[in-house]
Wavefront OBJ file of the C-alpha trace (Angstrom):
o trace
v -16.896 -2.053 -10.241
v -16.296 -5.635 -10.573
v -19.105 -8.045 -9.901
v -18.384 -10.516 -7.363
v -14.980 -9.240 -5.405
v -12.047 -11.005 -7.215
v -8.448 -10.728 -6.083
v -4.750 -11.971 -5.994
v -4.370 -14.911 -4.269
v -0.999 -16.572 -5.626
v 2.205 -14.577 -6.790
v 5.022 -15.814 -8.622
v 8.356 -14.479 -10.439
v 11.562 -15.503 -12.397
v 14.626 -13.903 -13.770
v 17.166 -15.540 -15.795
v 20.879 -16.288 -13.885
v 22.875 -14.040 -15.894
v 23.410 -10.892 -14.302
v 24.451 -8.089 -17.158
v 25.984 -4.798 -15.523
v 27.036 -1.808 -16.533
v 30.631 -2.148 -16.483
v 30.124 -5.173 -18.595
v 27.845 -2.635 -20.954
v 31.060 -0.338 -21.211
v 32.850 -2.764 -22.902
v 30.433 -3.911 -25.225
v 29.186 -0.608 -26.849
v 30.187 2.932 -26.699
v 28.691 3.496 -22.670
v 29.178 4.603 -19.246
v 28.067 3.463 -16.222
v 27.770 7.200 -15.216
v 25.544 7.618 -18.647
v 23.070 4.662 -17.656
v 22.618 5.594 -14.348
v 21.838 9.230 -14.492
v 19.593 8.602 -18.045
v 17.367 5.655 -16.505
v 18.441 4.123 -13.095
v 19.270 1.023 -14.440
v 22.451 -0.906 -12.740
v 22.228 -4.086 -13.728
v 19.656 -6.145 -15.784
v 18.973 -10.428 -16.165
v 19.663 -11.786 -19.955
v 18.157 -15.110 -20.841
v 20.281 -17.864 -21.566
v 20.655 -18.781 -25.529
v 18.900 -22.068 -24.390
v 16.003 -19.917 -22.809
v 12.446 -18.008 -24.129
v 9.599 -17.145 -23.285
v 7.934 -19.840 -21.974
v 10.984 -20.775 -20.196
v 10.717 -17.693 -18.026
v 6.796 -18.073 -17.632
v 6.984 -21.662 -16.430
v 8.847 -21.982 -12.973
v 6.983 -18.340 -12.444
v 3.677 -19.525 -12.852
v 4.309 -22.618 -11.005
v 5.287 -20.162 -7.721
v 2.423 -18.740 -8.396
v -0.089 -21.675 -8.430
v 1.984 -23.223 -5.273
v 1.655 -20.069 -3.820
v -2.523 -19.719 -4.081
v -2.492 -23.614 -3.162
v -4.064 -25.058 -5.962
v -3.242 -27.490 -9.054
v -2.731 -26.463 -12.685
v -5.666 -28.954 -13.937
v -7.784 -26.457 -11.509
v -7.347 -23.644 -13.662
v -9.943 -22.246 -15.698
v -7.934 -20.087 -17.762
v -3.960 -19.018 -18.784
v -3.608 -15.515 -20.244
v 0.172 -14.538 -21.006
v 1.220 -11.229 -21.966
v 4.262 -11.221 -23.726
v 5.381 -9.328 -27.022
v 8.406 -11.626 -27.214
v 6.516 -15.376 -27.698
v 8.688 -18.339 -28.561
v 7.040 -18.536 -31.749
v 4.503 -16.538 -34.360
v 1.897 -19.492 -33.211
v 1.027 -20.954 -31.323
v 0.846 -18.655 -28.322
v 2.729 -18.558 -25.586
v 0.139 -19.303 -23.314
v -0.732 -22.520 -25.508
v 2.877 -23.787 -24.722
v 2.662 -23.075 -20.829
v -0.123 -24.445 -20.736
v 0.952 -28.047 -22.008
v 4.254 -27.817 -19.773
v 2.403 -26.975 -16.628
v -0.994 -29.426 -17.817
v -3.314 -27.241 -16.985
v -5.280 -30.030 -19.016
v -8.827 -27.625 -18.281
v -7.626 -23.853 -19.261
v -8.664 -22.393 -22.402
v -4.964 -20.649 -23.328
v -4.072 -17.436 -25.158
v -1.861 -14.396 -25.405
v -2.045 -10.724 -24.829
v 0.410 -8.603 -26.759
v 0.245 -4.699 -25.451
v 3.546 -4.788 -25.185
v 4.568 -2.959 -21.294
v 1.281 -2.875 -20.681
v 0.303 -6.227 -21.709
v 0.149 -7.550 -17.345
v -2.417 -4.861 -16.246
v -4.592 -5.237 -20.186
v -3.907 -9.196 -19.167
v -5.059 -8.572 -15.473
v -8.081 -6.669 -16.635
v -9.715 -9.563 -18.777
v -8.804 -12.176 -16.233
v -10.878 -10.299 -13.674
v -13.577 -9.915 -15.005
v -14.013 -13.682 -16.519
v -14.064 -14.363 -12.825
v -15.967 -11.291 -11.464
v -18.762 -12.655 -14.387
v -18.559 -16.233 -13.650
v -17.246 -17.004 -16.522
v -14.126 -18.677 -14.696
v -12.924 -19.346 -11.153
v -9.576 -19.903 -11.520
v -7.562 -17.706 -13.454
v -3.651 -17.470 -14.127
v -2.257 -14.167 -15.399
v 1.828 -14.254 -16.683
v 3.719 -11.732 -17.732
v 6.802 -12.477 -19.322
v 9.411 -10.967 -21.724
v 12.489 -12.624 -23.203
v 13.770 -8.798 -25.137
v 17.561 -9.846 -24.988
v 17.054 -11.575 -28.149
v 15.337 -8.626 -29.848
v 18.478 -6.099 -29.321
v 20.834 -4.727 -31.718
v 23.743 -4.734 -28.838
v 25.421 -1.932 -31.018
v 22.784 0.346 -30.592
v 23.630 2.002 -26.842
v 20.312 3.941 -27.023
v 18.092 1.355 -26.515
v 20.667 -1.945 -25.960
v 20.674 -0.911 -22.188
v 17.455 -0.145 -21.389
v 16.117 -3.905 -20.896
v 16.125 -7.058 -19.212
v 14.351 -10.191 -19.421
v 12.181 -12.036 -16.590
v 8.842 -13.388 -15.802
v 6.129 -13.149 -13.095
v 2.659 -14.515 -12.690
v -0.545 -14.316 -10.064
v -3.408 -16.099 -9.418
v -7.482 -14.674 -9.330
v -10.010 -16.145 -7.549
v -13.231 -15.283 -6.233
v -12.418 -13.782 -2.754
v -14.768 -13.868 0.908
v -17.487 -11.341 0.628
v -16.566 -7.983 2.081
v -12.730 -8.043 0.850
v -12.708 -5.617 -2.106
v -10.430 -7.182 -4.115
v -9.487 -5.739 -7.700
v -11.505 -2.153 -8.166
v -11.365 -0.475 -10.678
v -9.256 -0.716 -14.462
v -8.185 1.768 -17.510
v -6.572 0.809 -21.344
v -5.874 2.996 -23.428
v -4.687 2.922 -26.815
v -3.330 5.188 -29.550
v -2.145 3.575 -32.502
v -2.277 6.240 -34.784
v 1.470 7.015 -33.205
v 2.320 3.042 -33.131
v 5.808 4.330 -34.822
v 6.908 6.097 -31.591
v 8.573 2.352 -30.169
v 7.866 -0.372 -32.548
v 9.696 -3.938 -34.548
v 10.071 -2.797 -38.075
v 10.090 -6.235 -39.337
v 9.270 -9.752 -38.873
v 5.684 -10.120 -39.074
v 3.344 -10.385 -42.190
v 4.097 -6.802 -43.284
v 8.243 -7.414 -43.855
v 8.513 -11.074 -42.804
v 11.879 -12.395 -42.163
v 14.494 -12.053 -45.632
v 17.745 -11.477 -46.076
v 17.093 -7.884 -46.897
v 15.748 -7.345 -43.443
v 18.361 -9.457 -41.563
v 21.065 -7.082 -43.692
v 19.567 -3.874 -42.532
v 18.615 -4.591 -39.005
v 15.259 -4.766 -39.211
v 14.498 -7.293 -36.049
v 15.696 -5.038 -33.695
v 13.308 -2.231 -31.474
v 13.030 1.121 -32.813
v 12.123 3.720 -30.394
v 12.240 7.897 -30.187
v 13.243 8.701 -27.369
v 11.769 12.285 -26.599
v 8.332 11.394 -27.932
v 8.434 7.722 -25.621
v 9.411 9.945 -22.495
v 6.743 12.438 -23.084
v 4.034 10.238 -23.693
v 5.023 7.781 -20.966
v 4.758 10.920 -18.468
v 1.462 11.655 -19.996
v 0.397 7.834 -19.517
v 0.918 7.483 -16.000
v -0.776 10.765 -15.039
v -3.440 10.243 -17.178
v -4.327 6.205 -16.301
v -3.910 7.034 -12.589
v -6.563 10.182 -12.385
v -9.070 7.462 -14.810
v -8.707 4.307 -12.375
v -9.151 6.663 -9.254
v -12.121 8.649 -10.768
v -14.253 5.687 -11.183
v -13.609 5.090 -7.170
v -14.012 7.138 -4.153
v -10.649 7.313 -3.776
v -8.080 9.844 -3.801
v -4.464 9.609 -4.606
v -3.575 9.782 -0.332
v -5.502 6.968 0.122
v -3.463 4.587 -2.108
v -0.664 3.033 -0.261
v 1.719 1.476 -2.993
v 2.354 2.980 -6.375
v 3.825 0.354 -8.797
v 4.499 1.694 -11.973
v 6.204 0.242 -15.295
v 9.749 -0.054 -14.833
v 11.073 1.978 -18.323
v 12.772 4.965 -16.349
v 13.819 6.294 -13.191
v 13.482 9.979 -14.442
v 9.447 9.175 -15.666
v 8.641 7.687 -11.759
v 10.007 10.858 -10.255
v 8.249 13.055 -12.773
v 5.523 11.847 -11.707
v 5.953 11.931 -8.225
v 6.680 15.229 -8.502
v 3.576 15.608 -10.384
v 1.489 13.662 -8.171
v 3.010 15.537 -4.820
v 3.770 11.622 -3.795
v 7.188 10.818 -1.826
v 9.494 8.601 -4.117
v 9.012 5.956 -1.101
v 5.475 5.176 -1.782
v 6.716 4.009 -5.740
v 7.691 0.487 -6.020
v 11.226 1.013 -7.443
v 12.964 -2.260 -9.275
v 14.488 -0.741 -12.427
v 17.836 -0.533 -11.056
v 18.035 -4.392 -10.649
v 16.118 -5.720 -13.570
v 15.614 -2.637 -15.997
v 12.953 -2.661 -18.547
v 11.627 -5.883 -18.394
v 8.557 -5.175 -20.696
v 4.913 -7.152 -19.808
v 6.851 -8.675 -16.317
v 7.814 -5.313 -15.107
v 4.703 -4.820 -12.853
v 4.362 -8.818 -11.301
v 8.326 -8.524 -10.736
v 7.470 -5.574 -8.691
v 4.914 -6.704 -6.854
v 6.391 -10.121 -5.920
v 9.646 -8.054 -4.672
v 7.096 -5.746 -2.587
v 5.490 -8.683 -0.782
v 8.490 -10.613 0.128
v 10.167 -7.611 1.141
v 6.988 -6.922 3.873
v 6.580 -3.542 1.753
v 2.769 -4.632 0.597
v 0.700 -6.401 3.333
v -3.210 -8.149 2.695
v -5.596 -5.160 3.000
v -2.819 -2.448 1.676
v -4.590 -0.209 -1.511
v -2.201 -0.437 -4.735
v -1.930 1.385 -7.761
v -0.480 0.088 -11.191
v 0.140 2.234 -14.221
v 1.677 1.087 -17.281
v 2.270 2.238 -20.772
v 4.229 0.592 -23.748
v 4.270 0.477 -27.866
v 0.633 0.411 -29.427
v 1.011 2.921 -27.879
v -0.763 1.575 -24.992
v -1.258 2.456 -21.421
v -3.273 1.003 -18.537
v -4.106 1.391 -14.375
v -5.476 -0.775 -12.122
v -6.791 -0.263 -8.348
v -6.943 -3.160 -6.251
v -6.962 -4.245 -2.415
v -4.146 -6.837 -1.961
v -5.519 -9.733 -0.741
v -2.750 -12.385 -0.721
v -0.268 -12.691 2.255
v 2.575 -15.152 2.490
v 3.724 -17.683 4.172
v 7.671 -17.156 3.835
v 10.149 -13.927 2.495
v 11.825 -14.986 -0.417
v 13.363 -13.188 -3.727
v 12.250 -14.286 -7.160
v 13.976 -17.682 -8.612
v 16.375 -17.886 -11.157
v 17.732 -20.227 -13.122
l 1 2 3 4 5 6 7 8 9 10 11 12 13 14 15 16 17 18 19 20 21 22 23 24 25 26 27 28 29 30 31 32 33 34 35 36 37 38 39 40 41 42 43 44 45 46 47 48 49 50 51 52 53 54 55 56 57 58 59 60 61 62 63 64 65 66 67 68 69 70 71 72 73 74 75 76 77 78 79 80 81 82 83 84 85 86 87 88 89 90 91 92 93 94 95 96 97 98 99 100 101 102 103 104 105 106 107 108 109 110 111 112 113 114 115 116 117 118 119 120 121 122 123 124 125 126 127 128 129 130 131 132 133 134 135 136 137 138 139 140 141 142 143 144 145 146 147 148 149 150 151 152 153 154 155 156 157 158 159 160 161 162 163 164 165 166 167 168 169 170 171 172 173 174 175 176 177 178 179 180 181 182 183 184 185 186 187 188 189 190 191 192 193 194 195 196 197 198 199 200 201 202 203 204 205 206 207 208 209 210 211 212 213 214 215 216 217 218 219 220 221 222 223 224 225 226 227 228 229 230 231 232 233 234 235 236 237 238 239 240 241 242 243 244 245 246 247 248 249 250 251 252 253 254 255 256 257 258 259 260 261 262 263 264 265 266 267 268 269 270 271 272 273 274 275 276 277 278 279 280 281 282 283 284 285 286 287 288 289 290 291 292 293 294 295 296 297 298 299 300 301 302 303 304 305 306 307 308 309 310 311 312 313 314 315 316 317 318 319 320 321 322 323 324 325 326 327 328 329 330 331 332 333 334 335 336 337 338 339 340 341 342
C-alpha cells in the first residue's frame, strides 16, 4: 500500500496532425494493408512534424492535464517525463517542459524504461506524494519514434506512432483508495532483444554508424512477442497479489499498445472478454512511454472509465522492462473530448 491515498486528478493527451495509414505504408516499403492488420492491428498511426519532438508533444498534453486537475504549473512540486526519445542527450526532457510550461517550483527529470517508462514514471510520482515528499505531481509520457525509423525496414517501420499524454497526482479525500498497488521489473541481461545500437557513449554518432544504420531500433521479433506475453501475465498476477483483489474485480484492463495479437493472448489467458481491454493500437500504434495515458484519456472521454471504476495497467518495453499498476480512478470530467493535435 501507499501511504496517504494518492490518485489521478488531471488527464491530458496529444498526437501530432499527420495521420500515416496503411495504404500510404504500401507505397513506401514493401507492405500490405492486409499484412499490418492481421500481424498487429494497427490502421493508422500520428508522425510528428519535422518541426516537432519531444517536448513538443509533452507540452500542450501536460497543459490539458494541469487545466484539467485545476491548478497552475508554479503549483507543481514535481515533473517526471518518460520518454526514450528526448529532444536532446541533456538536458532532460522534463528540464525543457518544465521551463516552457514555468513550473518555476518542480524539481524536473526523466525516466527512460522505454514502453514502460508511464507506469515506472507513475510509480515514483506516487509515492513522493503518498510520503509527503510532494503534493503536486505531473507525470508525461511522451514519444517522438518517427524520427528513430529506418522507413525501409517494414518489420519494425510500421509498428509505431508518436504522441503524448500526461496526469496529475494529488493527495485525494480520505476513504477514496486512489493508486494501490505497483510492479517493475527488469531484465537486462536480454537488453539485445529490442534495443538502439548506436548513438550513445558506447558508438556515439560517426559516419561509420550513420553509413550502416546504426540509429535505427533493432528488435527480434519472436523473442519481443514471447516475452511481452510473459510480461503482462506476469505484472498483472504481482500487482493483484499484493491486494485483495482478483482479476473479476478489475473493471478496465489497459495494456501497452505494441500488438493486437499479445492483448488477445492474454485475454485468452486471463479468461477476460476483449471488451474489458482498452484497445487504441489501431488508431495510434505503438506509441512507446504515451501508449498507456493515450489510452486512458480516450477511455474517459469516451464514458468507458468513470470515478470509482478499478483499472489495471501492464506494460513492458526494451531494458527489458515491464510494469502494473492497480488504481481506483478518481478523476471525472467535466466535458467529452478526443486528444488535441496539432
Amino acid at each position: 500500500m501507499i501511504g496517504r491515498s494518492v490518485g489521478i486528478t488531471g488527464i491530458g493527451a496529444y498526437v501530432p496532425e499527420r495521420v500515416l495509414t496503411n495504404a500510404e505504408l504500401e507505397r513506401m516499403v514493401e507492405t500490405s494493408d492486409e499484412w499490418i492488420r492481421t500481424r498487429t492491428g494497427i490502421q493508422e498511426r500520428r508522425i510528428a512534424a519535422p518541426t516537432e519532438a519531444t517536448s513538443d508533444l509533452a507540452v500542450p498534453a501536460a497543459r490539458q492535464a494541469l487545466a484539467a486537475a485545476g491548478i497552475e504549473p508554479e503549483a507543481l512540486d514535481v515533473v517526471i517525463t518518460a520518454t526514450m526519445t528526448p529532444d536532446r542527450l541533456w538536458p532532460s526532457a522534463a528540464s525543457t517542459i518544465q521551463g516552457r510550461l514555468g513550473a518555476t517550483r518542480a524539481a524536473a527529470f526523466d525516466v527512460n524504461a522505454a514502453c514502460s517508462g508511464f507506469v515506472y514514471a507513475l510509480a515514483l510520482g506516487t509515492h513522493m506524494v503518498g510520503t509527503g515528499f510532494a503534493h503536486k505531481v505531473l507525470i508525461i509520457g511522451a514519444d517522438a519514434v518517427s524520427k528513430f525509423l529506418d522507413w525501409t525496414d517494414r518489420n519494425i517501420c510500421v509498428l509505431f506512432g508518436d504522441g503524448a499524454g500526461a496526469v496529475v497526482l494529488e493527495p485525494v479525500e480520505e476513504g477514496e483508495e486512489g493508486m494501490v498497488s505497483f510492479f517493475l521489473g527488469s531484465d537486462g541481461a536480454r537488453g539485445e532483444t529490442m534495443y538502439l545500437p548506436a548513438g550513445g557513449s558506447r558508438r556515439p554518432p560517426s559516419h561509420e554508424t550513420l553509413d550502416q544504420g546504426l540509429h535505427a531500433p533493432l528488435m527480434d521479433g519472436y523473442q519481443t512477442f514471447e516475452f511481452a506475453t510473459f510480461a503482462i501475465m506476469d505484472a498483472i498476477e504481482r500487482v493483484l497479489k499484493k491486494t485483495p483483489y482478483r482479476i473479476e474485480d478489475v473493471d478496465l484492463i489497459v495494456p501497452h499498445q505494441a500488438n493486437i495479437r499479445i492483448i488477445k493472448t492474454a485475454a485468452r489467458w486471463l479468461n477476460v472478454p476483449t471488451e474489458r481491454f482498452s484497445i487504441t493500437i489501431d488508431r495510434y500504434g505503438n506509441t512507446v512511454a504515451a501508449s498507456i495515458p493515450l489510452c486512458l484519456y480516450e477511455e474517459v472521454h469516451a464514458g468507458r472509465l468513470k470515478k470509482g471504476d478499478l483499472v489495471l495497467l501492464t506494460s513492458f518495453g526494451a531494458g527489458l522492462t515491464w510494469a502494473g499498476a492497480l488504481l481506483r480512478w478518481t478523476y471525472e470530467p467535466a466535458s467529452s473530448s478526443r486528444p488535441s493535435s496539432g
